[in-house]
N, C-alpha and C positions, 0 to 999 in steps of 0.2 A: 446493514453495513454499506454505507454510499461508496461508490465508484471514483477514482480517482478522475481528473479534467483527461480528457484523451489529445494526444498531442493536438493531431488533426486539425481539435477542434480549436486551439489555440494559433496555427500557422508556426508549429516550431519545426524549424530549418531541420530537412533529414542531415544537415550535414554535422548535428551533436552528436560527441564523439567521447567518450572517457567520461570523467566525473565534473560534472556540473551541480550550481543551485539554479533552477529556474525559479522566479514570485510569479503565479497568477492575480488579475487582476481583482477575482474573487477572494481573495487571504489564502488559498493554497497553497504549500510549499513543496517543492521535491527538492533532496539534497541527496545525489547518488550518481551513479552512472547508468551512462545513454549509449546505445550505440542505434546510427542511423534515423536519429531525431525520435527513440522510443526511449522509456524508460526499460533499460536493461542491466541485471546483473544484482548488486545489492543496493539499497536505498529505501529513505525513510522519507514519507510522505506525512504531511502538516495538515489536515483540514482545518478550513479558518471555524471550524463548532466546535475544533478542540480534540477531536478524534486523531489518533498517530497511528500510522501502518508502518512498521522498521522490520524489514525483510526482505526477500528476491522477487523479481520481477523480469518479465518477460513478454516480449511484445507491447509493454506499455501495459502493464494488467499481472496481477500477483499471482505467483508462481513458482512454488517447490512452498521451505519453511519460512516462516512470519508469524509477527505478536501483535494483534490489533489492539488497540487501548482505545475503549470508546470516553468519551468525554462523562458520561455517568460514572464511572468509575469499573465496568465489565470489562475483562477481556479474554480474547481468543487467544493460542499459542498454537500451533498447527500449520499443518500441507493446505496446500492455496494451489489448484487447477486453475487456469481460464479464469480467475480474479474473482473465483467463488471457496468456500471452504469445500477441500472434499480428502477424504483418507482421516486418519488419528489426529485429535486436536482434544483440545482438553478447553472448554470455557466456565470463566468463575464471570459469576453476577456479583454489582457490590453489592447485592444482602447477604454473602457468601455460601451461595448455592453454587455448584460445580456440576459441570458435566463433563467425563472423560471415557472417548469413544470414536465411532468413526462414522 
């Protein structure tokens, strides 16, 4: 599961504030809310491979509940710590193979 562009590394103004779309220059999208140039609070992240993260986010990095949809057709639905899966999440593969646990 790739990592979201980290503000930092983009030079986004701590001064975003409420709900913004930022485009990276890579085809990433965020379309959510920011506070102090992070992605904070709810929002949905675009990877330009096709992959969608729509969920909460904290400190720039996924955080509480969220549904990762990879571009093969798997996905996660689960607790996101520190922008890793961790706690009860349930993921289906598209051969429809499921895993649900923690």
């Amino acid at each position: 599961m790739p990592e979201p562009v980290p503000s930092e590394a983009v030079g986004i103004p701590s001064e975003f504030e409420g709900r913004g779309v930022f485009r990276y220059a890579n085809g990433d999208v965020y379309d959510g809310e920011w506070k102090a140039g992070e992605k904070e609070g709810r929002g949905v992240y675009r990877f330009a491979d096709g992959d969608v993260y729509d969920g909460e986010w904290k400190a720039g990095k996924y955080e509480g509940r969220g549904v990762y949809r990879c571009a093969n057709g798997g996905v996660y639905e689960g607790k996101y710590k520190a922008g890793k899966p961790k706690g009860r999440g349930v993921f289906r593969w598209a051969d429809g193979d499921v895993y649900d646990g923690e």
